[in-house]
PDB file of N, CA, C and O in Angstrom:
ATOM      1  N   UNK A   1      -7.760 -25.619  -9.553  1.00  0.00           N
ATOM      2  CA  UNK A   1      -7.598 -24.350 -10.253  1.00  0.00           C
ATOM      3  C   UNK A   1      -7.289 -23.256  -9.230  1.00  0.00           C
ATOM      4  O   UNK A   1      -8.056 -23.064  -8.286  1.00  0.00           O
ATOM      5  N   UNK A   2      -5.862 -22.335  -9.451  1.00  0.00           N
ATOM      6  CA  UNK A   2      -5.868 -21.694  -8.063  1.00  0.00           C
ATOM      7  C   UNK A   2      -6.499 -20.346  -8.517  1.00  0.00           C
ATOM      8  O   UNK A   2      -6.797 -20.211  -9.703  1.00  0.00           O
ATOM      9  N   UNK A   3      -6.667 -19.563  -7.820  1.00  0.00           N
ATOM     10  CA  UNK A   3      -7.633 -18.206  -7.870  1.00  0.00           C
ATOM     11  C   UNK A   3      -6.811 -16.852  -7.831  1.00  0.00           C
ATOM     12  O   UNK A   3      -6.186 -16.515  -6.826  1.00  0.00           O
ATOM     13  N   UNK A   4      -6.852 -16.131  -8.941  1.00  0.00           N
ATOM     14  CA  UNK A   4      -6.511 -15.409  -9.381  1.00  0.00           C
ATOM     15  C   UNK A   4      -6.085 -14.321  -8.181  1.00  0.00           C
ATOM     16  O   UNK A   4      -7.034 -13.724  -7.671  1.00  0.00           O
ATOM     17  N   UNK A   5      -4.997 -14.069  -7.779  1.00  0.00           N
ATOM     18  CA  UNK A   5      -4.795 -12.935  -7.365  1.00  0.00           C
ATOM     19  C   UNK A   5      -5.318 -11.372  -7.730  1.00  0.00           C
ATOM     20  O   UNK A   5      -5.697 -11.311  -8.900  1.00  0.00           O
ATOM     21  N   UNK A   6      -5.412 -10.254  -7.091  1.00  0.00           N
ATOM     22  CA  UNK A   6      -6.730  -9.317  -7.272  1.00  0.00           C
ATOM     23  C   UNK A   6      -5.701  -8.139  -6.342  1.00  0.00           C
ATOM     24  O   UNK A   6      -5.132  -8.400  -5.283  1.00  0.00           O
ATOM     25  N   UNK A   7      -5.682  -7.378  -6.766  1.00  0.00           N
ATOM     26  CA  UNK A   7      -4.793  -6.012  -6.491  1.00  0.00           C
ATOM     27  C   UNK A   7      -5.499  -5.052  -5.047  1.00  0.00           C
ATOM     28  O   UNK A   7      -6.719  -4.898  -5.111  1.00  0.00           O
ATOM     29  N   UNK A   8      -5.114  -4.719  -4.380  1.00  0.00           N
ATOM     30  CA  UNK A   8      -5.793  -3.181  -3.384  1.00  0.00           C
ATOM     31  C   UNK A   8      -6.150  -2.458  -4.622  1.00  0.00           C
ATOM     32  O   UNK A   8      -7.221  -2.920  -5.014  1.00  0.00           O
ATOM     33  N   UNK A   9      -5.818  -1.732  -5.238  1.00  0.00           N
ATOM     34  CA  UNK A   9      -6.252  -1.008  -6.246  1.00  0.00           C
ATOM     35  C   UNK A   9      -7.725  -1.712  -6.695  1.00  0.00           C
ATOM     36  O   UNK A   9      -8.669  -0.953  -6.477  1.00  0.00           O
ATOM     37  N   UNK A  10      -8.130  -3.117  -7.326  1.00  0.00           N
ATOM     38  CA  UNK A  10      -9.149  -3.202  -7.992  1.00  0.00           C
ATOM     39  C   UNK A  10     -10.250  -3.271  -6.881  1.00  0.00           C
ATOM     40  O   UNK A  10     -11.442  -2.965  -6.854  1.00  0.00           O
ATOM     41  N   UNK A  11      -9.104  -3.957  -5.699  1.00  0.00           N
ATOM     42  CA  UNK A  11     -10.397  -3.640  -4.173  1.00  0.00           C
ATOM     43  C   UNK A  11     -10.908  -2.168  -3.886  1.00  0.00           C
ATOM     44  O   UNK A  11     -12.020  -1.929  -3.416  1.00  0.00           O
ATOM     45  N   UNK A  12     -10.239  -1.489  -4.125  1.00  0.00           N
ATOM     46  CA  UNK A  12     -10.571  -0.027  -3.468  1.00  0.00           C
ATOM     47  C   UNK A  12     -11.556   0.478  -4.528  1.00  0.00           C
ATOM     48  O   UNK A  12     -12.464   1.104  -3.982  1.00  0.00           O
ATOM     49  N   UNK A  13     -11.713   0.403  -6.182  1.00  0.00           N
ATOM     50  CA  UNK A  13     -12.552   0.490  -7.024  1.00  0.00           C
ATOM     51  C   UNK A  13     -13.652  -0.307  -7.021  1.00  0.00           C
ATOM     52  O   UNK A  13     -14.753   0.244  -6.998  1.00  0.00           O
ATOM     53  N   UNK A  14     -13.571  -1.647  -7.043  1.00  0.00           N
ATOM     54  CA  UNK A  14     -15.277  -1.899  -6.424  1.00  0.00           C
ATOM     55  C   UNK A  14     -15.772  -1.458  -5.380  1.00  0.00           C
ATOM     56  O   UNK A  14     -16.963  -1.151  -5.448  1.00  0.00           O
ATOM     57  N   UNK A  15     -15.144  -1.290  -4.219  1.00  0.00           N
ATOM     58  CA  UNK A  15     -15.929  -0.733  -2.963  1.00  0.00           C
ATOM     59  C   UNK A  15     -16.379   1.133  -3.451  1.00  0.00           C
ATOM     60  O   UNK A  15     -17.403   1.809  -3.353  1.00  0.00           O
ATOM     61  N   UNK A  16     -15.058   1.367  -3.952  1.00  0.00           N
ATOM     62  CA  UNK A  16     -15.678   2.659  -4.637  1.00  0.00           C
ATOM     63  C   UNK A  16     -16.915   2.732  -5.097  1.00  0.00           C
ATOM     64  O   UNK A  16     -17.718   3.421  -4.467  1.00  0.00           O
ATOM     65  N   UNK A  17     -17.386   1.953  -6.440  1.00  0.00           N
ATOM     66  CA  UNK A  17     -18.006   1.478  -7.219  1.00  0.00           C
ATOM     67  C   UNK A  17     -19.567   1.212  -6.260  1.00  0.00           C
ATOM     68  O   UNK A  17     -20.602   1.835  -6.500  1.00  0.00           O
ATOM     69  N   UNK A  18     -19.468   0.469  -5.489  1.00  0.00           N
ATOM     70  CA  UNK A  18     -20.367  -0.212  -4.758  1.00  0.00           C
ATOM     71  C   UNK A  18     -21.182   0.833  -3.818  1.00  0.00           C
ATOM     72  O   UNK A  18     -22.323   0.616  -3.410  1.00  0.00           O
ATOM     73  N   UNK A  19     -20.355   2.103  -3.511  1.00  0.00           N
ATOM     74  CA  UNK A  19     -21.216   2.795  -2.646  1.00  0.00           C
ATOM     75  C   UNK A  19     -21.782   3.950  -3.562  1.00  0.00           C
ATOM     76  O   UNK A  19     -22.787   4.542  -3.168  1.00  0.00           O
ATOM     77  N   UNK A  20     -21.085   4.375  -4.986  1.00  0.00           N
ATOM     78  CA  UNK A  20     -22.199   4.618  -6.171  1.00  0.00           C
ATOM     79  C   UNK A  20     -23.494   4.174  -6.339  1.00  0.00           C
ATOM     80  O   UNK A  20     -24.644   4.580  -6.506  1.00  0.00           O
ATOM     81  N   UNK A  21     -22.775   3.086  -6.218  1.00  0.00           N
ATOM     82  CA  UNK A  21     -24.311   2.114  -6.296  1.00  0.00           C
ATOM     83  C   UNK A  21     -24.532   1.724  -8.402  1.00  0.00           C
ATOM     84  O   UNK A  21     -25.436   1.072  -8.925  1.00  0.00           O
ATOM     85  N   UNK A  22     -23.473   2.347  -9.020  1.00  0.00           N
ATOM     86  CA  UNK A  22     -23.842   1.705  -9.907  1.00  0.00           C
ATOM     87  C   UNK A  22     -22.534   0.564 -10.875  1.00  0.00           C
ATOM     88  O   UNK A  22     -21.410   0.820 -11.306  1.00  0.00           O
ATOM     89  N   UNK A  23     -23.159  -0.374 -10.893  1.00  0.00           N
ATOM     90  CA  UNK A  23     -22.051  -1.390 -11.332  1.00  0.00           C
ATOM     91  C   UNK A  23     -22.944  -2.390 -12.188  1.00  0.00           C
ATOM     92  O   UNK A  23     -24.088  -2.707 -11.861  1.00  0.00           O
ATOM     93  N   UNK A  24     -22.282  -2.853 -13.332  1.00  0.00           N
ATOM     94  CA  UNK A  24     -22.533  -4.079 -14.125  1.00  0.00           C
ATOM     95  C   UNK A  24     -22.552  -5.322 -13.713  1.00  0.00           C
ATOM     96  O   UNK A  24     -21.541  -5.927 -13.357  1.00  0.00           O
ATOM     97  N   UNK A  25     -23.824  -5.846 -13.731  1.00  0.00           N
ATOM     98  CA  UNK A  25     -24.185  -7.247 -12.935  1.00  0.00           C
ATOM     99  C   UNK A  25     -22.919  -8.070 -13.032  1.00  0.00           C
ATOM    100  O   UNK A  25     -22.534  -8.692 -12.042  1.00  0.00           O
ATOM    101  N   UNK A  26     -22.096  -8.114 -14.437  1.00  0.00           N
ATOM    102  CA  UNK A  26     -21.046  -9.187 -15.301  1.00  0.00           C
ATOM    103  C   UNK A  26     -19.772  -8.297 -14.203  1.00  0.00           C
ATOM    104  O   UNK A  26     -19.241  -9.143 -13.484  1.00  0.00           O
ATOM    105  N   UNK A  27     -19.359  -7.261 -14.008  1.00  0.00           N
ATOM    106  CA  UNK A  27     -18.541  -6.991 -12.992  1.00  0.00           C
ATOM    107  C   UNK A  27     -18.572  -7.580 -11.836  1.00  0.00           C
ATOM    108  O   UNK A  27     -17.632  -8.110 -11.244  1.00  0.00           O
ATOM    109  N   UNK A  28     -19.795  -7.472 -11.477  1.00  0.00           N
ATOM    110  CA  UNK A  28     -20.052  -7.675 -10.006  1.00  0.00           C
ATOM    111  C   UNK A  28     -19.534  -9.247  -9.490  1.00  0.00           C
ATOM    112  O   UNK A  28     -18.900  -9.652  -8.516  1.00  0.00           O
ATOM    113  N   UNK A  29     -20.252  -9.990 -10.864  1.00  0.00           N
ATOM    114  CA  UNK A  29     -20.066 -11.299 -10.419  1.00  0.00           C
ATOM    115  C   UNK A  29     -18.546 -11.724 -10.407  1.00  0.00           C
ATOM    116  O   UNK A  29     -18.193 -12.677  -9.714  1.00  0.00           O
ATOM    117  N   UNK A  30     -17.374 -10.797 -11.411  1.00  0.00           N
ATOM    118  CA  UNK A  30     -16.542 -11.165 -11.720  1.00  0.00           C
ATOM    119  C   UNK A  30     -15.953 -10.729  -9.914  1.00  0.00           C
ATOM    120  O   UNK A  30     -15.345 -11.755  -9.609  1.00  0.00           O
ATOM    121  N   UNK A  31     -15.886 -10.010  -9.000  1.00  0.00           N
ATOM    122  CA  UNK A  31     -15.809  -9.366  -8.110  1.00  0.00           C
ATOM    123  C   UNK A  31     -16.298 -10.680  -7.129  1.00  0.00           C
ATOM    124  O   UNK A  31     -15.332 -11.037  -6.454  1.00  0.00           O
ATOM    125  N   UNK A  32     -16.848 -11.053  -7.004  1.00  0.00           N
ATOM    126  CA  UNK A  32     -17.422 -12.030  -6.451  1.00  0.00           C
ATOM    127  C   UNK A  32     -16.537 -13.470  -6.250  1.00  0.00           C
ATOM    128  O   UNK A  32     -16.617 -14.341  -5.383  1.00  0.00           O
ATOM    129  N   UNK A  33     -15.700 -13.336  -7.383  1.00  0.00           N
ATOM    130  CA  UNK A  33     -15.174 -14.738  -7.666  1.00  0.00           C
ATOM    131  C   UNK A  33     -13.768 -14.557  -7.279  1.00  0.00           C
ATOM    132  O   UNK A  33     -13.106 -15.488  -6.819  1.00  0.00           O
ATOM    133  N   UNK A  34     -13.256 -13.261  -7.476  1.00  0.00           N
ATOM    134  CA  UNK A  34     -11.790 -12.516  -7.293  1.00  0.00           C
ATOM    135  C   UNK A  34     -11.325 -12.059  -6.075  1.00  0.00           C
ATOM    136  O   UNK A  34     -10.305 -12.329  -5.441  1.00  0.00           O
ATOM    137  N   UNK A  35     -12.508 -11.116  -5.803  1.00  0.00           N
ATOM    138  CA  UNK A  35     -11.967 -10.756  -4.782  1.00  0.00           C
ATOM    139  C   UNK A  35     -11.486 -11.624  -3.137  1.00  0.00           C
ATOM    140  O   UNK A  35     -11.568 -12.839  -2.956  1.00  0.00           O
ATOM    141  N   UNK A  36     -11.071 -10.756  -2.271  1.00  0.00           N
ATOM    142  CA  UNK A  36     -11.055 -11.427  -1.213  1.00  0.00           C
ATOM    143  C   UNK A  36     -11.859 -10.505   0.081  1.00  0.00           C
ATOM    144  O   UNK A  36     -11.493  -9.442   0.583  1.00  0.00           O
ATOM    145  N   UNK A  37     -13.207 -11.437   0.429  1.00  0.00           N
ATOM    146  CA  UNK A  37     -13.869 -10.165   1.190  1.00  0.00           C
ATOM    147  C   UNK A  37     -13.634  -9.769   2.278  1.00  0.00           C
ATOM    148  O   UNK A  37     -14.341  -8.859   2.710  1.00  0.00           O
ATOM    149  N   UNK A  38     -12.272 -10.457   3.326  1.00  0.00           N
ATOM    150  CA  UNK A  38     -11.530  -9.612   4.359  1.00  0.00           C
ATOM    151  C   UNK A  38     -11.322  -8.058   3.949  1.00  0.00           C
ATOM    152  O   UNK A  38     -11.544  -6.951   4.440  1.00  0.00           O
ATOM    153  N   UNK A  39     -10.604  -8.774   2.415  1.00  0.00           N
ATOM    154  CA  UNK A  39     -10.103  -7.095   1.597  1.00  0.00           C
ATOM    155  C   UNK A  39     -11.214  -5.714   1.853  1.00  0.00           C
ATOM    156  O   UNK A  39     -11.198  -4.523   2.163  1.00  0.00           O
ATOM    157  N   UNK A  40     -12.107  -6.772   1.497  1.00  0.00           N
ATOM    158  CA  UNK A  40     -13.721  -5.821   0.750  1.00  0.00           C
ATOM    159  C   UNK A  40     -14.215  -5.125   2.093  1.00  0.00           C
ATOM    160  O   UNK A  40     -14.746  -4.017   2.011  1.00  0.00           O
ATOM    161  N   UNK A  41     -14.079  -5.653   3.139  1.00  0.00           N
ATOM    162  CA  UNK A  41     -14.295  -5.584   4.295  1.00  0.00           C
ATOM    163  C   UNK A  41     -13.094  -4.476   4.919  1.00  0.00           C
ATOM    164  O   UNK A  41     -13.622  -3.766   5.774  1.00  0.00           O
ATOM    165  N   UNK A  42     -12.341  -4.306   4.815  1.00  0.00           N
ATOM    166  CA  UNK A  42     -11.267  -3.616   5.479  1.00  0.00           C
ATOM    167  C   UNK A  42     -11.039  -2.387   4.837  1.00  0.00           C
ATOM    168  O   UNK A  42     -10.608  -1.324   5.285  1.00  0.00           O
ATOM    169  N   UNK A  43     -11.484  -2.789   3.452  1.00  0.00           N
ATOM    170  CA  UNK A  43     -11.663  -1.362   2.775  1.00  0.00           C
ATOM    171  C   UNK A  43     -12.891  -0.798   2.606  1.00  0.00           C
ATOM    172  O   UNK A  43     -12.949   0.261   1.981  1.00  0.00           O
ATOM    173  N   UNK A  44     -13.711  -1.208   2.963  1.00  0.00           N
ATOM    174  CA  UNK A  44     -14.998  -0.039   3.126  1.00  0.00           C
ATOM    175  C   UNK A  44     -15.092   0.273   4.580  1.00  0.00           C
ATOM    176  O   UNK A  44     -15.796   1.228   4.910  1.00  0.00           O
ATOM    177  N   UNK A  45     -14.496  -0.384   5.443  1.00  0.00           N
ATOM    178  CA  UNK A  45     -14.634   0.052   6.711  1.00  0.00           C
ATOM    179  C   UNK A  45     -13.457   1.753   6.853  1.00  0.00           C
ATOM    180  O   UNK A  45     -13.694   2.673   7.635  1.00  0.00           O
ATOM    181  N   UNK A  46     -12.656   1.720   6.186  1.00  0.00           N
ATOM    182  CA  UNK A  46     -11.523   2.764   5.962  1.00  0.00           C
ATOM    183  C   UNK A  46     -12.168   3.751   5.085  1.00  0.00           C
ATOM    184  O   UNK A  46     -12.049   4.940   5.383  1.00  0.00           O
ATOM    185  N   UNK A  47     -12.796   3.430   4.103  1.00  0.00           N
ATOM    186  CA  UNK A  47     -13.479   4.356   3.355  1.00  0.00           C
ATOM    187  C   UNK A  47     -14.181   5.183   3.931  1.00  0.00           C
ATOM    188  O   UNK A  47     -13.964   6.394   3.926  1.00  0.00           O
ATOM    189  N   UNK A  48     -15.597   4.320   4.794  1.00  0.00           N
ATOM    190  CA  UNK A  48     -16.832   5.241   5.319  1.00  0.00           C
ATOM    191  C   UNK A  48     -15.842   6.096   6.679  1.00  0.00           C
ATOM    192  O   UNK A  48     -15.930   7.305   6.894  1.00  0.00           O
ATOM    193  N   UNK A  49     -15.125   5.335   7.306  1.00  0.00           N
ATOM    194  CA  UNK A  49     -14.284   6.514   8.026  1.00  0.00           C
ATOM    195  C   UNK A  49     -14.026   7.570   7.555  1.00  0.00           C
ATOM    196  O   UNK A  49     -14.191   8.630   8.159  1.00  0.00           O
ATOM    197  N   UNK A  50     -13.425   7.435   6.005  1.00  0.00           N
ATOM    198  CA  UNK A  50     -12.810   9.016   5.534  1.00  0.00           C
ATOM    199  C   UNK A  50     -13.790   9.743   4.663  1.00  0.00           C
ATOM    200  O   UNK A  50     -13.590  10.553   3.757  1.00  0.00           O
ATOM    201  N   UNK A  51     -14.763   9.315   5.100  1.00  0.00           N
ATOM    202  CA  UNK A  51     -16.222   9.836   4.103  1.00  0.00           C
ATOM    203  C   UNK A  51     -16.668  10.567   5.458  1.00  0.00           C
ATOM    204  O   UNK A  51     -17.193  11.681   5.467  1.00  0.00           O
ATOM    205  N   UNK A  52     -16.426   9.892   6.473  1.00  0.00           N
ATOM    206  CA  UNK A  52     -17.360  10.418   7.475  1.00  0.00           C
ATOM    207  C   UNK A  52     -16.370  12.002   8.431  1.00  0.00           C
ATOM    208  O   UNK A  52     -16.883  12.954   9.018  1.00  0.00           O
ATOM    209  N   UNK A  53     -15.001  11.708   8.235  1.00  0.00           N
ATOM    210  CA  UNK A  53     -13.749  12.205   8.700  1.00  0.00           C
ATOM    211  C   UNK A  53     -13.970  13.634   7.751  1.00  0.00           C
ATOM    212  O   UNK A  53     -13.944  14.817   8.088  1.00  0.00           O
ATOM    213  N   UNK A  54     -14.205  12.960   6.371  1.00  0.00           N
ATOM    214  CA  UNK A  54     -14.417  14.355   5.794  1.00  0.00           C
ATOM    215  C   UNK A  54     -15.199  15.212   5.691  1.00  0.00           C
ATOM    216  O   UNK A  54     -14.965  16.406   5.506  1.00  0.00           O
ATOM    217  N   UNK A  55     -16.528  14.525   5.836  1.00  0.00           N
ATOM    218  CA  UNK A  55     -17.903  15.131   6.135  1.00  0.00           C
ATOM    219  C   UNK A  55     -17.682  16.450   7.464  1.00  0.00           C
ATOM    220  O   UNK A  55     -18.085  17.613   7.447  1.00  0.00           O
ATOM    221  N   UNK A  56     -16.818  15.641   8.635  1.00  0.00           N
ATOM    222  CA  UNK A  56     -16.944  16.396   9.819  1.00  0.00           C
ATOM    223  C   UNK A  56     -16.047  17.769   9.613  1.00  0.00           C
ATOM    224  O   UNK A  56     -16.378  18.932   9.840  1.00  0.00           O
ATOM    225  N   UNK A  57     -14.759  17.225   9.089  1.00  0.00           N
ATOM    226  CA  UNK A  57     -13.681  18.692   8.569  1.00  0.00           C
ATOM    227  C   UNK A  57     -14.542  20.026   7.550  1.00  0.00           C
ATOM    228  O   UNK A  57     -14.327  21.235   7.635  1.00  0.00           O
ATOM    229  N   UNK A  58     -15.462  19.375   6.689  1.00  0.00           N
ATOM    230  CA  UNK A  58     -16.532  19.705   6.303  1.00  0.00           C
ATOM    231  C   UNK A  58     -17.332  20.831   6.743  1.00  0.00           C
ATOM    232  O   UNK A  58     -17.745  21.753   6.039  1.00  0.00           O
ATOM    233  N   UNK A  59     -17.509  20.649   8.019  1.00  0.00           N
ATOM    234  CA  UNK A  59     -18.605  21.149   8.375  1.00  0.00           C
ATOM    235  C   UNK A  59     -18.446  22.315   9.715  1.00  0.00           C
ATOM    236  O   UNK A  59     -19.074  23.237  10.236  1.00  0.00           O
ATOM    237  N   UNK A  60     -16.885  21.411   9.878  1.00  0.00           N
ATOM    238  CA  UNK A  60     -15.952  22.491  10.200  1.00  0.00           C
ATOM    239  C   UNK A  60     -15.948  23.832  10.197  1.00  0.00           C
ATOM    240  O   UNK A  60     -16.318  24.887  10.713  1.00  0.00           O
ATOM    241  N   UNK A  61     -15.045  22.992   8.945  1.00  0.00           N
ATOM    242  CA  UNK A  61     -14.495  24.662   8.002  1.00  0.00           C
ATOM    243  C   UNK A  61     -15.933  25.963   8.370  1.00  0.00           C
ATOM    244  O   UNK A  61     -16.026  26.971   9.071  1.00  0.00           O
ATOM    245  N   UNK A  62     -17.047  25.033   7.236  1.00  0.00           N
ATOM    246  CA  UNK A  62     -18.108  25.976   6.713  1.00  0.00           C
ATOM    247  C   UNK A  62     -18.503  26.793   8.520  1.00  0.00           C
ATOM    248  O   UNK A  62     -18.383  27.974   8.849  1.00  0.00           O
ATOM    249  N   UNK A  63     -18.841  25.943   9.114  1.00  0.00           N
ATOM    250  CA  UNK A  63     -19.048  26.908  10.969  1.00  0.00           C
ATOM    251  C   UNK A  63     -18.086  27.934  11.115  1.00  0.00           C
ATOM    252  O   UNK A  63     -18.336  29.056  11.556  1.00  0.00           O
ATOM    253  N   UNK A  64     -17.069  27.561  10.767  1.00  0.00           N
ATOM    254  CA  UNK A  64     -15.947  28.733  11.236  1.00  0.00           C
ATOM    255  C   UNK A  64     -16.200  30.181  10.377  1.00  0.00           C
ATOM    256  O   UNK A  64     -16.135  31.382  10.638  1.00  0.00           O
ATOM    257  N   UNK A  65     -16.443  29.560   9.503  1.00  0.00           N
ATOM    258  CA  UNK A  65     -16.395  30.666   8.311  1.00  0.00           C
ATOM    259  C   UNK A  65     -16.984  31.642   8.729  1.00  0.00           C
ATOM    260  O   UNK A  65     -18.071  31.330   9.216  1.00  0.00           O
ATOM    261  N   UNK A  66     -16.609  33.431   8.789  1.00  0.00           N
ATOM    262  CA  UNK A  66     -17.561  34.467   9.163  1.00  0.00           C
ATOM    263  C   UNK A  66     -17.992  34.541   7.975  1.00  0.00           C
ATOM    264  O   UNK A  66     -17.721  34.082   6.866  1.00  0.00           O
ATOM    265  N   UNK A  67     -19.147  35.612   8.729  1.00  0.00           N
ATOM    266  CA  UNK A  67     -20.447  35.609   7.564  1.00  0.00           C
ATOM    267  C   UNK A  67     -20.236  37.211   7.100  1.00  0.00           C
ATOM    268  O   UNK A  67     -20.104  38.242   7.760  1.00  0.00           O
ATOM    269  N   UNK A  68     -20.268  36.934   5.633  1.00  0.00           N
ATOM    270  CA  UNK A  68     -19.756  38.248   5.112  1.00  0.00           C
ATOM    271  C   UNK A  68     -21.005  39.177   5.029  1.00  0.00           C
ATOM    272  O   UNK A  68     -21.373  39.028   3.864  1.00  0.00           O
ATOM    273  N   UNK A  69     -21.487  39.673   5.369  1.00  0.00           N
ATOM    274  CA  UNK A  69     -22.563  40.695   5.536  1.00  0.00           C
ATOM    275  C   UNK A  69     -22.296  41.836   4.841  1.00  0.00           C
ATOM    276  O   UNK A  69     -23.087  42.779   4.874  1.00  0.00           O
TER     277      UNK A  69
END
């Protein structure tokens, strides 16, 4: 039985999904069987980068900002 091919798109939504933290056990497992976890792997490693990339531009900005008194 060969195994279903599985999109970047549905990869980038479970990892989405996954750092919510909330997902349907019956998803999860379906995720489990589909996916490919190099994928799963390559895309949360890119994610927490631009979580963390944005956090810093973030925090940036707000430092720069004068303080309106």
């Amino acid at each position: 039985m060969p195994k279903r091919k599985t999109s970047w798109l549905r990869t980038i939504q479970a990892v989405l999904w996954s750092f919510v933290g909330l997902r349907k056990n019956s998803e999860y497992q379906q995720d489990i069987e589909k996916l490919n976890p190099f994928h799963i792997i390559g895309v949360a490693i890119g994610t927490v980068l631009l979580f963390v990339l944005g956090l810093i531009a973030l925090v940036n900005w707000v430092v720069v900002q004068p303080i309106g008194l």
